[in-house]
C-alpha positions as CSV (number, residue, x, y, z in Angstrom):
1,X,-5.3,-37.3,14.9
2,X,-7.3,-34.5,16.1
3,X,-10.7,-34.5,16.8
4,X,-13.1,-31.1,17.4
5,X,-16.6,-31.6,19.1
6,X,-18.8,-28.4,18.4
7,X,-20.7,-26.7,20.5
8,X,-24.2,-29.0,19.5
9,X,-21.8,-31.8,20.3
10,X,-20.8,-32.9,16.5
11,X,-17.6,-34.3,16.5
12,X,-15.0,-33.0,13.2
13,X,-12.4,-35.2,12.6
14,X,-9.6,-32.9,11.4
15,X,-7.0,-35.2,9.5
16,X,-5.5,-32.9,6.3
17,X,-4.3,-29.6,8.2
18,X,-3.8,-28.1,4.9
19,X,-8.0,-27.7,4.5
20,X,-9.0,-25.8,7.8
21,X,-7.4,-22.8,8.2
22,X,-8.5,-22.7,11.5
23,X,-10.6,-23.9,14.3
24,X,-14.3,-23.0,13.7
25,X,-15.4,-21.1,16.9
26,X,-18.0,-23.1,18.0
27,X,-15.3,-26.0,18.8
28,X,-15.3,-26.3,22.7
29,X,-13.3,-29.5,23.0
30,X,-10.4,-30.3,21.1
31,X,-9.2,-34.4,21.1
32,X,-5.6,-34.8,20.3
33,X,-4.6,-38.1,19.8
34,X,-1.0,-39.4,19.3
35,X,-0.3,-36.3,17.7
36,X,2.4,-35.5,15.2
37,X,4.3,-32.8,15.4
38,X,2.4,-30.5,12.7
39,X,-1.1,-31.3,14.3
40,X,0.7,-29.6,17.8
41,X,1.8,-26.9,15.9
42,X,-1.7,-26.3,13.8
43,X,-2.8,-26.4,17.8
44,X,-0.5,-24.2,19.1
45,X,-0.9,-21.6,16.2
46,X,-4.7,-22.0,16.0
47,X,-5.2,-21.3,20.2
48,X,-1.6,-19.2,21.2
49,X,-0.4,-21.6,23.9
50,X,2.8,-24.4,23.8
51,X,1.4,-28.0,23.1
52,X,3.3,-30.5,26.0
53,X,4.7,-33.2,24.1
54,X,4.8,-36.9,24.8
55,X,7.9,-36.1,27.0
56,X,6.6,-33.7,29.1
57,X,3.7,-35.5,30.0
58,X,5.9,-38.2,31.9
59,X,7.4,-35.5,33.5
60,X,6.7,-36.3,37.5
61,X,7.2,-32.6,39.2
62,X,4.0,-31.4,40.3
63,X,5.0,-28.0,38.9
64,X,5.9,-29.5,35.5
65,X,1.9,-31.2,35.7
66,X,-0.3,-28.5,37.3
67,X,0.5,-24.8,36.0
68,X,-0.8,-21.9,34.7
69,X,0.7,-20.2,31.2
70,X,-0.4,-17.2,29.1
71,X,-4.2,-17.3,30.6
72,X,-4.0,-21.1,30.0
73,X,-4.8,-24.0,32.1
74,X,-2.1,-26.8,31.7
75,X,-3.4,-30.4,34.0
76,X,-2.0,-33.9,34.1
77,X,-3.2,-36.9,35.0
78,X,-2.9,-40.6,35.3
79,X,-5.1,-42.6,34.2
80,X,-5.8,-46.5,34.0
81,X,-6.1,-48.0,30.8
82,X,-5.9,-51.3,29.5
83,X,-7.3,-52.5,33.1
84,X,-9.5,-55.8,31.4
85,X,-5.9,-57.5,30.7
86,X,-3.8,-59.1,32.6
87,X,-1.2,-56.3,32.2
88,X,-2.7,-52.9,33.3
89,X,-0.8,-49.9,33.2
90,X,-1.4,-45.7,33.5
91,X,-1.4,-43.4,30.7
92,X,-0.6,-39.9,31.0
93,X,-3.3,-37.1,29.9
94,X,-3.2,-33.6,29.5
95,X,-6.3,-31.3,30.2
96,X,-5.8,-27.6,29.0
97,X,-8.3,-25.0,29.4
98,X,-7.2,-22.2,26.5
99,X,-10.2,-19.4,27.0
100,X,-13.6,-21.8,26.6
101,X,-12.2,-24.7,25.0
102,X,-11.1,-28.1,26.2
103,X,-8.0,-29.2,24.9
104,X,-6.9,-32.8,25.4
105,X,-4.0,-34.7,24.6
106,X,-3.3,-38.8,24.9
107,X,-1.4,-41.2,23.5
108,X,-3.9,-44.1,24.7
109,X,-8.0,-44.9,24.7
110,X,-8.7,-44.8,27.7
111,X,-12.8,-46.2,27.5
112,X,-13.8,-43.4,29.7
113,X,-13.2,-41.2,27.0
114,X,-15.2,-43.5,24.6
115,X,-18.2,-43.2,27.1
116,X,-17.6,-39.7,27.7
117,X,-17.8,-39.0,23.9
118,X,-21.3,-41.3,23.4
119,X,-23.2,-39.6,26.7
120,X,-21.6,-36.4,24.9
121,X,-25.6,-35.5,23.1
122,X,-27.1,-35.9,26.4
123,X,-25.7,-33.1,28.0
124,X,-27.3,-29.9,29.0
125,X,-26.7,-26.5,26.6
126,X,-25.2,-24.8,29.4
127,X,-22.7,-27.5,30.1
128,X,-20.9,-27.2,26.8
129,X,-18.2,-25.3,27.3
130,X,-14.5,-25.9,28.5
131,X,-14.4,-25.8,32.1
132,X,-18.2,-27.5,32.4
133,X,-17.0,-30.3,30.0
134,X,-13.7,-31.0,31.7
135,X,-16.1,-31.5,35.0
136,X,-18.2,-34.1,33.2
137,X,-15.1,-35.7,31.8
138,X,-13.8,-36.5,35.0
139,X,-17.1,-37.3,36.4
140,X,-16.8,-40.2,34.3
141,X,-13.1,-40.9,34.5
142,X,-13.6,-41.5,38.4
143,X,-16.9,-43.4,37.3
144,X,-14.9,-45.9,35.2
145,X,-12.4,-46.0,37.8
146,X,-15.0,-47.1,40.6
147,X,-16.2,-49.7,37.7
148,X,-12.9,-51.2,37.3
149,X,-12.6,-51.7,41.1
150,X,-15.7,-53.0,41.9
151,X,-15.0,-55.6,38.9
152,X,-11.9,-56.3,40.8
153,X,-13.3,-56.6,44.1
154,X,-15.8,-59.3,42.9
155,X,-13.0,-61.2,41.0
156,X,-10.7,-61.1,44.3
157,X,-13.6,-62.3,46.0
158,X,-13.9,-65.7,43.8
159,X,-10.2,-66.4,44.2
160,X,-10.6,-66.0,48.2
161,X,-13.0,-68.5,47.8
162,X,-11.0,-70.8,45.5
163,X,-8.0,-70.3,47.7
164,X,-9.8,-71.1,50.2
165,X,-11.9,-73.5,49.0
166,X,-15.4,-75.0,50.0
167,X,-14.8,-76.8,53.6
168,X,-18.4,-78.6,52.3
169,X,-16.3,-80.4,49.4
170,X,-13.1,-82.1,50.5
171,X,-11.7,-82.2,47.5
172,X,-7.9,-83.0,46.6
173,X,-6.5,-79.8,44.9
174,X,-3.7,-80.6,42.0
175,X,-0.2,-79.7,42.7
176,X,1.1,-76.3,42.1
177,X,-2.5,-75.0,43.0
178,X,-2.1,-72.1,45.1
179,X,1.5,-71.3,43.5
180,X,-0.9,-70.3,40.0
181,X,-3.2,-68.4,42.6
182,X,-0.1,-66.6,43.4
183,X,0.2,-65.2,39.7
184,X,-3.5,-64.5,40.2
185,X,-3.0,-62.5,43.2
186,X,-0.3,-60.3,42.0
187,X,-2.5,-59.5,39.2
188,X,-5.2,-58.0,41.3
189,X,-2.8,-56.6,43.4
190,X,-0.8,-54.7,40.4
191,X,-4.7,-53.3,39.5
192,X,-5.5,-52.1,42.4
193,X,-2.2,-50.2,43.2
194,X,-2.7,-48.2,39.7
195,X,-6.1,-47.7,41.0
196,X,-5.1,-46.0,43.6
197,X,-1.8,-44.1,41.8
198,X,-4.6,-43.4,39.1
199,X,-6.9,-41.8,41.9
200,X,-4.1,-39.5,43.6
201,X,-3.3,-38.0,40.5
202,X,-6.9,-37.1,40.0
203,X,-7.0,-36.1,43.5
204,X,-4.5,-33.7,42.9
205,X,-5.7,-32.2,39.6
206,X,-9.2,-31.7,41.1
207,X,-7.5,-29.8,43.5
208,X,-5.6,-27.6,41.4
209,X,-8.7,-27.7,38.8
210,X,-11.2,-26.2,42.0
211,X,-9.4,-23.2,42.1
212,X,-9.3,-22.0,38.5
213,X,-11.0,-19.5,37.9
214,X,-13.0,-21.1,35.3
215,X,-14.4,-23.4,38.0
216,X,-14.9,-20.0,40.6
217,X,-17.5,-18.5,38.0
218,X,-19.7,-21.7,37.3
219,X,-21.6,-22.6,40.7
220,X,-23.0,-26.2,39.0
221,X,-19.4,-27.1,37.5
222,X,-17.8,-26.2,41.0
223,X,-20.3,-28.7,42.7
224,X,-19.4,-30.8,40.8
225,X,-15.9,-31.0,41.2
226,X,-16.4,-31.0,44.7
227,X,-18.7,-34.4,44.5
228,X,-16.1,-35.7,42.5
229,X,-13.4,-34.9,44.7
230,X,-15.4,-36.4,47.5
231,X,-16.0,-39.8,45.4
232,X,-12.1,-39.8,44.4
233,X,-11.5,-39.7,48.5
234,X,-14.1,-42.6,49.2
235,X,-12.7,-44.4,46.3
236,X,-8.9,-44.0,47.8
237,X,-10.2,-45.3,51.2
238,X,-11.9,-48.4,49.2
239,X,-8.7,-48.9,47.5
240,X,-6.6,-49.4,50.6
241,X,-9.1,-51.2,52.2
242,X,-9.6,-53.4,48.8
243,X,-5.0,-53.9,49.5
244,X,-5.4,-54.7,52.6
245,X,-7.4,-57.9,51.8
246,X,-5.1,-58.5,48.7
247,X,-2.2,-58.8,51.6
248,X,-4.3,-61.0,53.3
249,X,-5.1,-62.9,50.5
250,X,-1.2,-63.3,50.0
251,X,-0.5,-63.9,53.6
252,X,-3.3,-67.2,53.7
253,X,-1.8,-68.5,50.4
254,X,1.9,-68.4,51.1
255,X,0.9,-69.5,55.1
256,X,-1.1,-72.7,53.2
257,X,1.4,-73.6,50.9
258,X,3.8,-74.1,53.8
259,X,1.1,-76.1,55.3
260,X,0.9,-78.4,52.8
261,X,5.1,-78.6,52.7
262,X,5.0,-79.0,56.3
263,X,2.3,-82.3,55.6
264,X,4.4,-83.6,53.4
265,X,7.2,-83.4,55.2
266,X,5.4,-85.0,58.2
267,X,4.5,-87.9,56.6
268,X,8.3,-88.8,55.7
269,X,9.6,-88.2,58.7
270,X,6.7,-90.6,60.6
271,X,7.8,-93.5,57.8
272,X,10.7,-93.0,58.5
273,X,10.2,-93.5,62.3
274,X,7.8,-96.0,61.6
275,X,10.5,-98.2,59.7
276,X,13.3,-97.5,62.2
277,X,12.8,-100.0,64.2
278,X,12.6,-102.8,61.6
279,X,15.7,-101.5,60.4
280,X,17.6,-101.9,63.9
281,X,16.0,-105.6,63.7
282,X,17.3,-106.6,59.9
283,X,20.6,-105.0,60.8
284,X,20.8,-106.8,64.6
285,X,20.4,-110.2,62.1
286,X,22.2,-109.2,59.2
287,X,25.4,-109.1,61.6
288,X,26.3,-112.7,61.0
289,X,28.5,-113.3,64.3
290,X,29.5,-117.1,64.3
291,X,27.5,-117.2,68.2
292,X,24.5,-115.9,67.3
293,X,21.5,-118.8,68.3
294,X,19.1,-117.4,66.2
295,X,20.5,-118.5,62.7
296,X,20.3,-121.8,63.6
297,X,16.4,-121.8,64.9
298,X,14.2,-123.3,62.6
299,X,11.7,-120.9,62.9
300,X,14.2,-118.1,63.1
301,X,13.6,-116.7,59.9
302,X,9.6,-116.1,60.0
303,X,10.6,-115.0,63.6
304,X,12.8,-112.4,62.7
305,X,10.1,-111.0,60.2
306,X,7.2,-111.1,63.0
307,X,9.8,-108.7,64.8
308,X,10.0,-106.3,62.3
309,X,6.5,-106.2,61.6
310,X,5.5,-106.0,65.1
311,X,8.0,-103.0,65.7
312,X,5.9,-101.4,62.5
313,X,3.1,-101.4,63.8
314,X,3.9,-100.7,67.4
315,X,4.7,-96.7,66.3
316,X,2.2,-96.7,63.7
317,X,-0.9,-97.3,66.2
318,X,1.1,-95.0,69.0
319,X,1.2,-92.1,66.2
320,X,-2.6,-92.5,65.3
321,X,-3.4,-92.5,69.3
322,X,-1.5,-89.3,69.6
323,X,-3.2,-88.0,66.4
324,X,-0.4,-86.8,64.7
325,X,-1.5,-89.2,61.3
């Protein structure tokens, strides 16, 4: 599907090729989404430059991403989409400037292009060209970006706290516990690294983008790149910062869950110290030698039991002295 935005920011959904001839010539962004191989030839005919396809978007080359061609501007990005499910990922997008217009190509919906396109009426007259537009569009793809990770700094802080737990309550946790904190962590931790692949691509494009000159000739857009590029850098230190905890976070979890092994294991091995002794005992009387003057005691049996109980609770009381129960 392609989708043309005007210059009075009217969006034209241009489905049927066969009825536009061409673009009208107050288009100034250009929306390509999952396009067919007809809608990137009506492009390509319509503005003079080569269409990437879906394959040469993955392409990972910084020359195959960041180029100039026949007066064109050809950009590449990352970007983070799907990042309120469980399964994040990045999605390629291309940014050409062809003369004044925008194009764009995706094969995802990304929601800072939906916010983009809704703040789209708001924008100044002299903003509505290519290069100025591009600016705003990634002014909002790094504000989205700084969205998701605040989100998933506050959501990292209540599993720190759940991990954790409140020292207040001593409450028993259920088994497996911190093992299904463990899936939770890896979540947050798959986020925040695309966050931070997501940001050195735009890091890199902003670069490339500063010195067009498209960018050269329009003082506000240029300051604005170079706030965005600053924003991307604070964002990038956030990020790693925002990892760092994530490892601790891992660290603390796998160090607690030995903790509680290492309990568990505790306690057998002090009952099984514990019943040691009344084990020598049964065994020392379970011998059955024919000279042996206890068997015939009256009171040997209950006797025998006394000692076992007695060498019980001897330990028992010596462990909870020395604190180790």
């Amino acid at each position: 599907m392609i989708t043309a935005y005007c210059s009075n920011c009217r969006s034209i959904e241009i489905r049927d090729l066969t009825q536009i001839a061409s673009i009208p010539d107050d288009v100034v962004w250009i929306d390509m989404i999952e396009p067919t191989r007809d809608e990137e030839l009506y492009v390509e005919k319509a503005l003079g430059i080569e269409v990437p396809t879906r394959d040469d978007l993955k392409d990972i080359e910084p020359s195959a991403r960041l180029y100039v061609e026949n007066d064109a501007v050809f950009m590449t990005a990352s970007l983070l989409w799907k990042a309120d499910t469980d399964a994040p990922t990045l999605t390629d997008v291309a940014f050409i400037l062809a003369g004044k217009r925008l194009v764009t190509i995706r094969y995802a919906h990304p929601k800072s292009f939906a916010l983009f396109i809704a703040a789209l009426h708001r924008l100044p007259e002299n903003w509505r060209n290519g290069a100025a537009l591009l600016a705003k569009l990634l002014e909002t793809i790094v504000d989205r970006t700084a969205e998701i990770l605040e989100i998933s700094i506050s959501r990292i802080d209540i599993l720190s706290m759940h991990v954790f737990g409140d020292r207040a309550r001593k409450v028993r946790r259920p088994s497996n516990y911190l093992e299904e904190k463990l899936r939770d962590i890896a979540g947050h931790h798959r986020t925040i690294s695309k966050v931070r692949d997501s940001l050195g691509s735009l890091s890199r494009l902003l670069t490339f983008f500063h010195t067009t000159p498209a960018i050269q000739q329009d003082r506000e857009a240029k300051d604005l790149c170079r706030t965005v590029s600053r924003d991307i850098q604070s964002l990038s230190e956030h990020a790693g910062f925002v990892a760092g905890n994530i490892t601790f976070l891992l660290d603390a979890s796998l160090g607690l869950i030995n903790i509680e092994q290492n309990s568990i294991i505790k306690i057998f091995s002090i009952a099984s110290v514990v019943f040691l002794p009344p084990t020598l005992v049964a065994s020392i009387y379970g011998m059955n030698f024919q000279v042996m003057p206890e068997l015939a005691w009256a009171a040997g049996y209950p006797y025998s039991l006394a000692l076992m109980v007695t060498s019980a609770v001897i330990p028992f009381f010596f462990f909870r002295w020395k604190g180790w129960l």
